[in-house]
N, C-alpha and C positions, 0 to 999 in steps of 0.2 A: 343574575344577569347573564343577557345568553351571549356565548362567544363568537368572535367573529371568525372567519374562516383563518386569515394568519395567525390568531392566535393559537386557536389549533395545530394549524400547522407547526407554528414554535416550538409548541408542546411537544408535541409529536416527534421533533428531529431534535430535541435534546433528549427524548427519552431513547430515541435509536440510536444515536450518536455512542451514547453514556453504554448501550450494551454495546454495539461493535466494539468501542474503542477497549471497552474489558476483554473480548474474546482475542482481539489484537494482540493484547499483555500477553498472552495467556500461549498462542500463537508463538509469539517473541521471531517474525520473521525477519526482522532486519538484523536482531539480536545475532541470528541462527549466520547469516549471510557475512557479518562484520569476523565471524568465529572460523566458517571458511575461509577468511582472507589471511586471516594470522594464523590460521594452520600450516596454509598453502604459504606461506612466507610472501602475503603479497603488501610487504609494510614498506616499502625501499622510500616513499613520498611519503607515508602515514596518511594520503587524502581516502582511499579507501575504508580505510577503518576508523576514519572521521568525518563519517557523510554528514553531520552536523557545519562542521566549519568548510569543508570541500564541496558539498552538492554533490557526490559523487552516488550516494541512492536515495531514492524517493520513494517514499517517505526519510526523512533523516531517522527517526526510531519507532519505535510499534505503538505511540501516544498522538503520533500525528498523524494518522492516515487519513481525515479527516477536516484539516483545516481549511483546507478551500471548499466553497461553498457550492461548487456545482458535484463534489464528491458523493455530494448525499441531498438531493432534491424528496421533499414533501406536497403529493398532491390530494388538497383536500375536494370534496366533491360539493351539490347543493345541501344548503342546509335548512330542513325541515323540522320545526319545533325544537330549534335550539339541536340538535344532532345531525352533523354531517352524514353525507349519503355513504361516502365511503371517505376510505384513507388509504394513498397510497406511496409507495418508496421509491424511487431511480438510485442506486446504491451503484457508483463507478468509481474509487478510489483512483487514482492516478500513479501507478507504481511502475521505477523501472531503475538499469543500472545506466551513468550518464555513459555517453559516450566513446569517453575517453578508456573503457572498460569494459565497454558490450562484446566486442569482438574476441573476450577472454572465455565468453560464456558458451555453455552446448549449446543457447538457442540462434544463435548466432553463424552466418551465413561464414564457410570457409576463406574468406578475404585475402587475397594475396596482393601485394604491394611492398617496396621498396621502402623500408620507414627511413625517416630522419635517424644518421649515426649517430649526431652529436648528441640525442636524446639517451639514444641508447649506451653512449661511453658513462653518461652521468648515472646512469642508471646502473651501468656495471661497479665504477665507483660507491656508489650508495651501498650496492649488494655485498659488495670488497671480492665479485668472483675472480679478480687478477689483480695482480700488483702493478702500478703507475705505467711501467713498462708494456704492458702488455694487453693495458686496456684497449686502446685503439685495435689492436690486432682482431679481440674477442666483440668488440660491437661491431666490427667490417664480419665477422663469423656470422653474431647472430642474424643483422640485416638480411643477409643472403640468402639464411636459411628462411625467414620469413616471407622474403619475398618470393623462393622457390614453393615450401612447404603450408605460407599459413603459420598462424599463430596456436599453439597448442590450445585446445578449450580444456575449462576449467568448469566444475560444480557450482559454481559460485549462486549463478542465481535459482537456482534447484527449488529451495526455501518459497518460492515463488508460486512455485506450483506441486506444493508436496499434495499430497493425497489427503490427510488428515490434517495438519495445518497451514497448508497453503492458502493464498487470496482466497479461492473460490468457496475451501471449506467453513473460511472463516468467519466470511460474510453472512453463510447460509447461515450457520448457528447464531452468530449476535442477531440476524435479521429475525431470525423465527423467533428468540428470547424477545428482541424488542417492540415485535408487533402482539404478541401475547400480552403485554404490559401497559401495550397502548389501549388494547380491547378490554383489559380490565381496567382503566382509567374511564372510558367512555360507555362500557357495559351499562353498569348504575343511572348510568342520565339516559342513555337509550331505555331502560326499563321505567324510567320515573317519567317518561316523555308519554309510553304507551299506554300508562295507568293513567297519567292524568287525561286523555285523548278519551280513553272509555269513562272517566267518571264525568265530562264534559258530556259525555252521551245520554247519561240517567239523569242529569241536570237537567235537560231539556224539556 
């Protein structure tokens, strides 16, 4: 029975899916990113190194990069004797750090602003960098300096753009594995299409 064009397609984007989402593992950039932050001692909330329950990256870990459905679009072409013309990929995973954290990162524009103390006393307390006494004193410090200097950047989302495991590298490899896999799935029917095409020929 010959297939319809979305079935293909289906086909198609579980078998691309299934390699990215291996090259992803493999990769381990969130993995790489959560290991930056508990280096860097950036645990004071623990939401950064539980982008699962905090949203804090996106993807939450290296098995999801894929769950939204415009991440990875399938376009099949016309279908002639049962074999589509072509098959193609839109591969855009949606990845970033939220917000509340970007301006920790080098890609991140130098931002100078006056933050909330009281944010920052609690956050001294979490840290324990003063005793009771002297926390007020050290969040009026660090304020000031932020608001003069900017907020130090940090590595954090590096992983992002490394060279050999980064998004871009990653994609390429899962993508070129999972269109190789697709062309051997559709190969065979494309060659049984053009034999029976010519022995309809001698038939005649």
């Amino acid at each position: 029975m010959a297939r319809s064009p979305s079935q293909i397609a289906l086909t198609a984007r579980v078998i691309m899916i299934a390699s990215l989402t291996k090259e992803f593992r493999k990769s381990a950039i969130i993995s790489k990113i959560i290991n930056i932050a508990k280096n860097k001692g950036m645990v004071a909330t623990g939401d950064l190194t539980n982008p699962k329950g905090s949203k804090s990256i996106t993807p939450s870990s290296d098995d999801r990069w894929f769950i939204k459905r415009e991440s990875l679009q399938v376009f099949v072409g016309p279908i002639a004797y049962g074999v589509p013309s072509y098959i193609r990929f839109k591969i855009a995973p949606n990845y970033e750090i939220s917000k509340k954290y970007f301006y920790l990162t080098e890609q991140s524009d130098n931002k100078k602003w006056f933050p909330n103390v009281n944010r920052i006393q609690e956050w001294v307390k979490k840290k324990g960098i003063a005793n009771s006494q002297e926390t007020s004193k050290v969040a009026w410090a660090i304020a000031k300096s932020i608001a003069k200097r900017g907020i130090k950047k940090t590595n954090l989302a590096n992983p992002f753009f490394y060279k050999k495991t980064g998004v871009s590298a990653t994609i390429e490899r899962g993508a070129r594995r999972g269109m190789a896999r697709v062309s051997e799935l559709y190969r065979p029917l494309i060659i049984q299409q053009v034999d029976k095409s010519f022995s309809n020929i001698f038939e005649k």
